[in-house]
TORBA-457788 format. One record per residue (C-alpha): residue in one letter; x, y, z. Coordinates in steps of 0.1 Angstrom, whole numbers, plus 2048, in hexadecimal, padded with zeros to 3 digits. Example, Ala and Ser with C-alpha at 12.3 -4.5 7.8 and 13.67 -1.06 7.14 Angstrom:
BEGIN
a87B7D384E s8897F5847 
//
This chain:
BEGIN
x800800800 x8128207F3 x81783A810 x80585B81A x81787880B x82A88A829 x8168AB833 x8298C982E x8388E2845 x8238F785B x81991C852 x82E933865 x81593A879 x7F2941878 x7F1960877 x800980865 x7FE9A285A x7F89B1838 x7FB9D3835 x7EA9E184D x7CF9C2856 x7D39A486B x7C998385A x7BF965871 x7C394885C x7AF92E86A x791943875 x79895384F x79297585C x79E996852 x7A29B686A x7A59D9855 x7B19F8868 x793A09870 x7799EE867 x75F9E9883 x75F9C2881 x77A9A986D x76F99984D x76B97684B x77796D82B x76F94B819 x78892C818 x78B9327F1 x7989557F8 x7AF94E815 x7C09367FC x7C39507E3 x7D296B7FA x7EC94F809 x7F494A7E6 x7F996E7DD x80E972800 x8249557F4 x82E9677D7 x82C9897E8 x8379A47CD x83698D7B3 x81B98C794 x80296879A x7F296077A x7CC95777D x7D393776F x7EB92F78D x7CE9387A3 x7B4921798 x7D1909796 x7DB90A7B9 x7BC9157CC x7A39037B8 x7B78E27AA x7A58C3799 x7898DA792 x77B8ED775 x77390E784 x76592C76F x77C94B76D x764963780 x7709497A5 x78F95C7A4 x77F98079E x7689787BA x78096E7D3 x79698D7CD x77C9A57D1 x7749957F4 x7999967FB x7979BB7F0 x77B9C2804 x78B9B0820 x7A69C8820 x78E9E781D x7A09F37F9 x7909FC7DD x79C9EE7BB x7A1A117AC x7BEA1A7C2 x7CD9F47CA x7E29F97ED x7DF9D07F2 x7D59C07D2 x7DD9CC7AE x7CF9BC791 x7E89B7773 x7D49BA757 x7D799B741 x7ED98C757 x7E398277B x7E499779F x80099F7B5 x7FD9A67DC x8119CD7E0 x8119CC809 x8299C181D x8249A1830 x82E998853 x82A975864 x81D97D886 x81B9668A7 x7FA95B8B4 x7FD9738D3 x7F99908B7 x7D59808AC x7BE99A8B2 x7999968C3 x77B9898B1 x75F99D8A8 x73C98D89C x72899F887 x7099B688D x6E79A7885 x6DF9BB868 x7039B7858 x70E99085E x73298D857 x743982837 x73F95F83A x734945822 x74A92382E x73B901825 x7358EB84B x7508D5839 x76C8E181E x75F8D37FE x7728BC7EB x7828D37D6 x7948E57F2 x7A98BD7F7 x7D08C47EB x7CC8BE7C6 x7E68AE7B3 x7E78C5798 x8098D6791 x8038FB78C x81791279A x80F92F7AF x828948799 x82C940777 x85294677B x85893A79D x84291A7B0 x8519177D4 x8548F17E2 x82E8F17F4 x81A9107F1 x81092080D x7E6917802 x7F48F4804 x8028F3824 x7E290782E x7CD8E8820 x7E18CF82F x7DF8DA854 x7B88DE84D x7B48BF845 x7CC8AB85D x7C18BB877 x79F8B3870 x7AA89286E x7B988C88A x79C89889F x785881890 x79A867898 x79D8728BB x77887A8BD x7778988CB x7658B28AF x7718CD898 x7908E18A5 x77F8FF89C x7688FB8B4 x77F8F38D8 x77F90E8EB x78191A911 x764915926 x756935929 x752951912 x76696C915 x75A994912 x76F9AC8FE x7719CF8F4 x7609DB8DA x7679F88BE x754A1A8C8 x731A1A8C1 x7329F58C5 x7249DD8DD x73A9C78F2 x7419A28E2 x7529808E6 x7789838E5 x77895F8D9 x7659428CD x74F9378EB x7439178E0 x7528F28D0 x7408DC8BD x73B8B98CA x7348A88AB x7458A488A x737884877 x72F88C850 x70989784B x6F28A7860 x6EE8AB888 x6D08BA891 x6B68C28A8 x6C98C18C7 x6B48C08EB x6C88C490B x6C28AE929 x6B78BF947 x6D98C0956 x6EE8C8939 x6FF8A793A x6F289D918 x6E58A58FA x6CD88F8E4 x6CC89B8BB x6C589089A x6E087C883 x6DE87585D x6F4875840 x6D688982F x6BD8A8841 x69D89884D x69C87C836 x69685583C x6AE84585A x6AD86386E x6B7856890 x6B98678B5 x6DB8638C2 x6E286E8E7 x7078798F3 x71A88E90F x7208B0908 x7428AC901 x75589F8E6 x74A8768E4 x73C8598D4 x71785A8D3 x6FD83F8D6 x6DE83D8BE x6C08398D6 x6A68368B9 x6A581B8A0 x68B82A885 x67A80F871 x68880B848 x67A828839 x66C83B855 x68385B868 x68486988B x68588C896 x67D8A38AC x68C8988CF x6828AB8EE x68E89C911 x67689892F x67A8B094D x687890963 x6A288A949 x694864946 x684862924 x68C874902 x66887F8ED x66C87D8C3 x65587D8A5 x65785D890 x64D86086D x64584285A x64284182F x61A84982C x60585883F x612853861 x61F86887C x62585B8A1 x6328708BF x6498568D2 x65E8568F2 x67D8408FC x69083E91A x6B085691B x6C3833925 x6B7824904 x69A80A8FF x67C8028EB x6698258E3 x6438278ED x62883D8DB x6188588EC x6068648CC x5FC8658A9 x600886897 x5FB896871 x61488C858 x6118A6842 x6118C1864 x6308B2877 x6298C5899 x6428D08B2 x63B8CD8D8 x64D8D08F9 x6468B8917 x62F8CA931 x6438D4954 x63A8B1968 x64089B947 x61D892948 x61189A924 x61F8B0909 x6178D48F9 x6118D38D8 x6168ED8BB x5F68F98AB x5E18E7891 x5E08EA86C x5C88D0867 x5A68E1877 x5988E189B x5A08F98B8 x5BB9118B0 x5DD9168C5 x5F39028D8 x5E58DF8E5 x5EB8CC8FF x5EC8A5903 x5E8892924 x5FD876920 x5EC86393D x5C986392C x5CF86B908 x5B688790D x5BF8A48F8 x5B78CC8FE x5BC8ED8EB x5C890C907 x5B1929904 x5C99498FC x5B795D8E5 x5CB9458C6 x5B794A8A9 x5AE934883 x5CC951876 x5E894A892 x60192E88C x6119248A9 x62F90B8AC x64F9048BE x63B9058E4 x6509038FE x64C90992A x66192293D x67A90F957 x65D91C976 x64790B960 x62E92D960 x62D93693C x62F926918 x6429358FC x63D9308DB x6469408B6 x62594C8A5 x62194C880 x63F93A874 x65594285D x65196685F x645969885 x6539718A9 x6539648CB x6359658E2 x62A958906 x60C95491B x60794693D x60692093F x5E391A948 x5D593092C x5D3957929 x5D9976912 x5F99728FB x6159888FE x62F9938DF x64F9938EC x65E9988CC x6599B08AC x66E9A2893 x65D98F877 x67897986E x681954867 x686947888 x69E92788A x6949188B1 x6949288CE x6969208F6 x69292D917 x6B093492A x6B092594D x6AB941963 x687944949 x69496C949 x6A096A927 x69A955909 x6B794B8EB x6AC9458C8 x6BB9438A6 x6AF959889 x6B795B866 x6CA97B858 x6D097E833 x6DF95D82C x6EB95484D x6DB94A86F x6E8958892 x6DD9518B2 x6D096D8CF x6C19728ED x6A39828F4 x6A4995917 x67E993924 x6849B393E x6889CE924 x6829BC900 x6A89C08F9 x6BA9A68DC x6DD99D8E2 x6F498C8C4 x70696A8D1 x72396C8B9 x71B94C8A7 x71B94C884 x706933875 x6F5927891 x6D291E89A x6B99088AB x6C790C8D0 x6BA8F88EC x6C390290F x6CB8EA932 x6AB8ED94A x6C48EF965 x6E38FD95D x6ED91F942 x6F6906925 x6EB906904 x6F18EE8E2 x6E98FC8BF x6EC8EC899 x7058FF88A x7038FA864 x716909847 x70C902826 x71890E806 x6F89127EB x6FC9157C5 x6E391E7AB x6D8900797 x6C88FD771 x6B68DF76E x6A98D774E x68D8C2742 x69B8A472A x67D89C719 x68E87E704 x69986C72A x680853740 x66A866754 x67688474A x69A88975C x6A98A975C x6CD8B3761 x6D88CC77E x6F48E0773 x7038FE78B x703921780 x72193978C x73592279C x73C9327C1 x74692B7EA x72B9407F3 x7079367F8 x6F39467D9 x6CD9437DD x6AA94C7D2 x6B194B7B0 x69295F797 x69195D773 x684974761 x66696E74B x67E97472C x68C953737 x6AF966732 x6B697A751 x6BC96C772 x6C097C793 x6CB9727B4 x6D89747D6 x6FC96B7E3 x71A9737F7 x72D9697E2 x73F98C7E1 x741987806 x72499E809 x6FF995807 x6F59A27E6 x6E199F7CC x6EB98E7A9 x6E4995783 x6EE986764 x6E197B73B x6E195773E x6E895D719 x70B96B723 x71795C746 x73897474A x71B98D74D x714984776 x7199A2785 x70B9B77A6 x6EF9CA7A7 x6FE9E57BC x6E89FA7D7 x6D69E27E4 x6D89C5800 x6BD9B27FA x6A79A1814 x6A9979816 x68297181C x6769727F5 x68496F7D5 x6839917C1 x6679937A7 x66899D782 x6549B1770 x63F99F752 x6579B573B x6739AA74A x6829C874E x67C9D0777 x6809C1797 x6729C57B8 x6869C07D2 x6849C37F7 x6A59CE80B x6BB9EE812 x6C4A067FD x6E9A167FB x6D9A35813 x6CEA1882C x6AFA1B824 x6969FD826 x67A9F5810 x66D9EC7F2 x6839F57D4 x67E9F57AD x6A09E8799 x6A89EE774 x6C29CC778 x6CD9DF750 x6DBA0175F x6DA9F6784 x6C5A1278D x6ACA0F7AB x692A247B9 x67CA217DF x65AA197D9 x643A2F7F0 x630A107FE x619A1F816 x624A0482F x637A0384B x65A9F883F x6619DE858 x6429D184F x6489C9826 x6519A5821 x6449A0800 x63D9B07DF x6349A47B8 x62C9B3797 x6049B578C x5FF9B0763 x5F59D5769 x61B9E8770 x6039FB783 x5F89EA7A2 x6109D47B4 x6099B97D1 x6159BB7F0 x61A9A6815 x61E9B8831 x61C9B0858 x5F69BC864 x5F69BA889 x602996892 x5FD986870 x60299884B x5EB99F82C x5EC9A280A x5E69C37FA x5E29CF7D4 x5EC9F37D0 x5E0A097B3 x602A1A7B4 x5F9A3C799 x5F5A527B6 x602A5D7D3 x5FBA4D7EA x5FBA2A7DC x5D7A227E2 x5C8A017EF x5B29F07D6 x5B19CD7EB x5B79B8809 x5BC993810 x5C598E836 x5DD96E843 x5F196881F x61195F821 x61E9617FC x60E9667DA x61796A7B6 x5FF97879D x5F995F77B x5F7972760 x5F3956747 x5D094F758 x5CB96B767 x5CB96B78C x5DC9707AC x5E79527BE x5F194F7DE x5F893B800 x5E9940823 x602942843 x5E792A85A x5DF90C842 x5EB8F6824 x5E58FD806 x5E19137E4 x5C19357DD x5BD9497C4 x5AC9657BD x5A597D7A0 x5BE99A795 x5AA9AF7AD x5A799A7C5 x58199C7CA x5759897EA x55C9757D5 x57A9697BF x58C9577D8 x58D92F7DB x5A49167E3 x5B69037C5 x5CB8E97D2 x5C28DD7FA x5E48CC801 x6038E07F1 x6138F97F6 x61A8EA81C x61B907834 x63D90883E x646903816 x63092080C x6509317F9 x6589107E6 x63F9177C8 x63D92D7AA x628935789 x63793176A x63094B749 x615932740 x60493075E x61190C76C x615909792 x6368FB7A0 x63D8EE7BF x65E8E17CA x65E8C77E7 x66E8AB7F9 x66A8847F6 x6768617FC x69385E7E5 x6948837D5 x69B89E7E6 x6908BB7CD x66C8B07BC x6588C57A8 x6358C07A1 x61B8D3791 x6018E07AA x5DF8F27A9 x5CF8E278E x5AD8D67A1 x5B58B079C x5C989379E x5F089E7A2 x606892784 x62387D793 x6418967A0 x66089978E x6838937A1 x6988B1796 x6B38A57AF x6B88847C1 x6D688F7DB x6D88B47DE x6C18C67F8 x6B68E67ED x6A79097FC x68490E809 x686933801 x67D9357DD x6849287BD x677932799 x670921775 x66A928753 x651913740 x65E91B71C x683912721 x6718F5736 x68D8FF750 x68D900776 x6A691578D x6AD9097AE x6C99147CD x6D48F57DA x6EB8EC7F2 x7108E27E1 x71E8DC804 x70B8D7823 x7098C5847 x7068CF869 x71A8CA88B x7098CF8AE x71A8EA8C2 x71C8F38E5 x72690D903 x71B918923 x709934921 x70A950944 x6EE964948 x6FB97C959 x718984940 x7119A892E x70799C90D x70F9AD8EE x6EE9C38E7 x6E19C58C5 x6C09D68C6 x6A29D98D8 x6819CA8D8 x67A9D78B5 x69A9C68A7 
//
């Protein structure tokens, strides 16, 4: 058996100075002079700048680039342009007046500063982003196979190739060191830290933030770890484990909190999947859902020392519910139903069978999941209208609800803190989750510092929480119909190849233009180009974008409305010309926190729009000739909606049940029926579109294909779905097709998994503040 290649030598050290910034390598961050946080660059980029430092002064072709940071691949041209502009970025200099980078036309880049090796006691201190500006940082959960030491031989210089370049010996310590941990068991490196966190200063004007990673990861197997429940006393944490994300063999594993081999405590039938674990108050039994292949759902409980699993339920296979055990571990609280009956939360006496709806004032319009007690057992939590919702309470015997939140976003799990004083919940920011904590006293929000991190779940006893941290890396997908293949295949193949995560991709009815959002760029942006001519990709500058709905074309093709902040900070609802780049504010006469939605009408002059209305949202159509716009129609409790002009009509879904409406173009109360009593499923309501001949898509999940498209809405029998793509998982924010170029476009993930974190969490610790109630 031939021998291992030896590694090669270390890096000097892991951490040095060009110019004027520091560069950490392994956390890949960048500090500027001046800049009010480092920039997290991606691990494409920090190979390309430990290229350029290798040959420091010297001209490095773009050929020697791809070679050496991308080998065995066959990236496009616009992988290198993209990871210099971060790097410039990164370095806070413009490309007119290079001070770091300079761009040898024709010929390649050459890095002008000077570059100092520095030892790790020169490392400066950490900063996390702000909420509203996550920072650069688009990392896959794993380094994708392309990031392996290649065999290739390029060189870095095209005059001069040192022994092992300095990428390579970058590469090489990556991946032995992750090595060696998995052999040893004990997690990613990246995630060992001290016990504690640690406070630090902050820049002026800023709050006060972790000096240093607070938390380690305690699992590292390939796939995904989710769902992680805490026993009482901290000792343990119970979580989902699958090489896929929800998909058949799911199993509940159970393991300490530190670095160790876990157990698997469930043994899911062939064909069926566990999820969901929540762990009794007494520590002695472990709750999950059990799906089955069908049309069967079963709550289940084992004991926390492993066993055979008893059923304390049946549930709706097409709802999944989420639930909480009830303070003595007598019955369970259950999230609200879609299916009819009583609305709000539920409650199931596990002694008896016997269930009963709490009175709180929940009505046919609210949508309550994720319920969970307070620690003194006097109040239940819960998020209302999910995806777009916030947090509320309300005693725990019944009584008027209270908002505790105003934030209308995508929450990603929340829990009570021990103390039930605060809560911590993750929350989805542009194309990134975070987690905070919610101060009940005064309403305050406080940023953790963890990038990509969500669905926390606290100790009952003890200031400890576990969270999923996941990192995927999405591309933009073509699929294409093959009408000459069995059951008409279709080939995926990835636009814009990129280390970022690119989403929400809308084409335009022309079937030629395409935009979408990425930070790629290593800031959230939006993304044009001619499909006709890809080197055309290019920002759309002046805007940041919003991450909640795709942007919508115009039936010309020629505007966009897009939802986000303008170059003046502004936020609202803006009209792009992607031709010139120009942009204008629309004056919606809505509040501008409120706009989550808008879409063209076949009439350029009236435009639909959702918009929070109290505790739910509405749709509106607005004649916009005057000023003010003026309201022409209402529809209360829709969640999104797309207007058909083929057959003329408005269709749209409804936040508090399954299913697809329409009504006319002006949306005239008599108008309004239900076309398809099934699909869209409420928590998919984003995951369908209307082509430019009126067909209904709907993208979901199955058995054995993980992207399925089906047409929808027809008022019969389904036709069969269509598998666009067997082994990639793919967004549930938005996708778009064209019917004439019988082509679907679709972010999915090109690298993806998930590792369960953890950390103690002190509640007394001065958090870093990040807004108030109204955050």
């Amino acid at each position: 058996m031939p021998r291992p290649p030896e590694p090669p030598p270390p890096l000097p050290s892991d951490c040095l100075r060009v110019g004027e910034c520091h560069v950490d390598i392994p956390l890949r961050e960048v500090r500027a002079v001046g800049a009010r946080r480092p920039a997290r660059i991606t691990p494409k980029s920090m190979g390309v700048l430990l290229v350029l430092v290798e040959n420091a002064g010297r001209v490095v072709s773009r050929d020697a680039l791809l070679a050496e940071v991308w080998p065995d691949t066959l990236p496009t041209n616009d992988v290198v342009t993209q990871a210099i502009t971060q790097l410039r970025k990164a370095f806070g200099e413009g490309r007119d007046e290079p001070r770091y980078i300079e761009t040898i036309a024709k010929s390649g880049y050459r890095l002008l500063a000077e570059v100092d090796w520095l030892p790790a006691s020169e490392r400066p201190a950490t900063t996390p982003a702000m909420p509203d500006a996550p920072a650069v940082e688009a990392p896959p959960a794993r380094e994708p196979s392309d990031d392996s030491d290649g065999s290739g031989s390029a060189a870095a210089d095209p005059e001069r190739r040192p022994p092992v370049s300095l990428h390579r010996r970058w590469v090489w310590g990556m991946a032995l060191g992750a090595l060696a941990l998995v052999l040893l068991g004990v997690g990613l490196w990246l995630g060992l830290q001290r016990d504690a966190p640690q406070v630090g200063q902050a820049a002026p004007g800023l709050p006060l933030v972790p000096a240093s990673r607070p938390y380690r990861l305690i699992t590292s197997a390939p796939g995904f770890e989710l769902s992680p429940s805490l026993s009482p006393d901290g000792s343990q944490v119970a979580y989902l484990a699958s090489p896929t994300e929800e998909l058949a063999g799911t199993a509940v594993l159970v393991q300490t909190t530190e670095p160790a081999q876990p157990r698997t405590l469930t043994f899911p039938p062939e064909g069926a999947w566990d999820s969901n674990p929540e762990w009794s108050p007494n520590g002695r039994e472990i709750a999950f859902l059990r799906r089955f292949p069908g049309e069967d759902c079963r709550i289940m409980a084992v004991p926390a020392s492993g066993g055979d699993p008893r059923v304390l339920a049946e549930c709706d296979p097409a709802n999944r519910p989420s639930f909480d055990w009830t303070p003595d571990g007598n019955g369970l609280i259950f999230s609200s139903s879609l299916g009819g009956g009583e609305p709000g939360l539920r409650l199931l006496a596990l002694a008896t069978g016997q269930w009963h709806s709490l009175r709180y004032g929940a009505t046919a319009q609210d949508v309550d999941t994720a319920p969970r007690y307070s620690p003194d057992g006097k109040w239940i939590g819960f998020v209302r209208n999910t995806p777009l919702g916030d947090l509320w309470r309300i005693p725990a015997k019944g009584g008027p609800a209270e908002r505790l939140t105003r934030q209308r976003a995508e929450f990603r799990g929340w829990d009570w803190a021990p103390d039930g004083q605060s809560i911590v919940f993750g929350r989805r920011v542009d194309s990134h989750t975070r987690l905070y904590r919610l101060v009940l006293d005064d309403g305050s929000v406080h940023d953790l510092g963890i990038e990509d991190a969500q669905a926390p779940a606290m100790a009952a006893k003890i200031g400890q929480v576990a969270f999923v941290q996941r990192k995927p890396q999405f591309g933009i997908y073509r699929i294409a119909s093959d009408p000459g293949a069995e059951n008409g295949a279709r080939a995926a193949t990835q636009l814009f190849a990129s280390t970022g995560r690119d989403t929400l991709p809308s084409i335009a009815p022309d079937g030629r233009q395409l935009v979408f959002t990425s930070d790629r760029s290593g800031e959230f942006a939006l993304w044009w180009a001619d499909l006709q001519r890809p080197a055309s990709l290019r920002p759309i500058e002046g805007i940041r974008p919003e991450s909640r709905h795709l942007p919508m074309w115009s039936p010309d093709s020629r505007h966009l409305l897009v939802i986000g902040t303008d170059a003046r900070g502004q936020y609202g609802l803006h009209e792009v010309n992607p031709a010139n780049g120009q942009l204008r504010r629309l004056p919606v006469p809505v509040a501008s926190e409120e706009l989550l939605f808008a879409a063209y009408m076949p009439d350029a002059d009236q435009l639909l729009v959702i918009a929070g209305k109290g505790d739910g949202q509405q749709l509106v159509l607005y004649d916009r000739r005057g000023s003010p716009w003026r309201s022409l129609a209402v529809i209360d409790g829709v969640s999104f909606a797309r207007a058909d002009v083929a057959q003329g009509r408005v269709l749209f879904t409804r936040m508090a049940r399954d299913g697809l409406w329409q009504a006319d173009l002006a949306l005239s109360p008599a108008s309004i029926r239900q076309v398809d009593g099934n699909r869209p499923a409420s928590q998919r309501y984003r995951t369908w579109t209307v082509t430019e001949d009126g067909q209904v898509e709907y993208l979901e999940s199955l058995p054995g294909c993980y992207v399925s498209l089906r047409h929808i809405g027809l008022g019969r029998s389904h036709p069969a779905p269509r598998c666009l793509e067997a082994t990639h998982l793919a967004t549930i924010n938005g996708f778009s097709a064209h019917a004439r170029e019988r082509v679907t476009y679709v972010a999915m993930a090109v690298n993806d998994g998930s590792d369960i974190g953890f950390m103690p969490l002190e509640m007394d610790a001065e958090p870093s503040a990040s807004g108030g109630a109204g955050y």
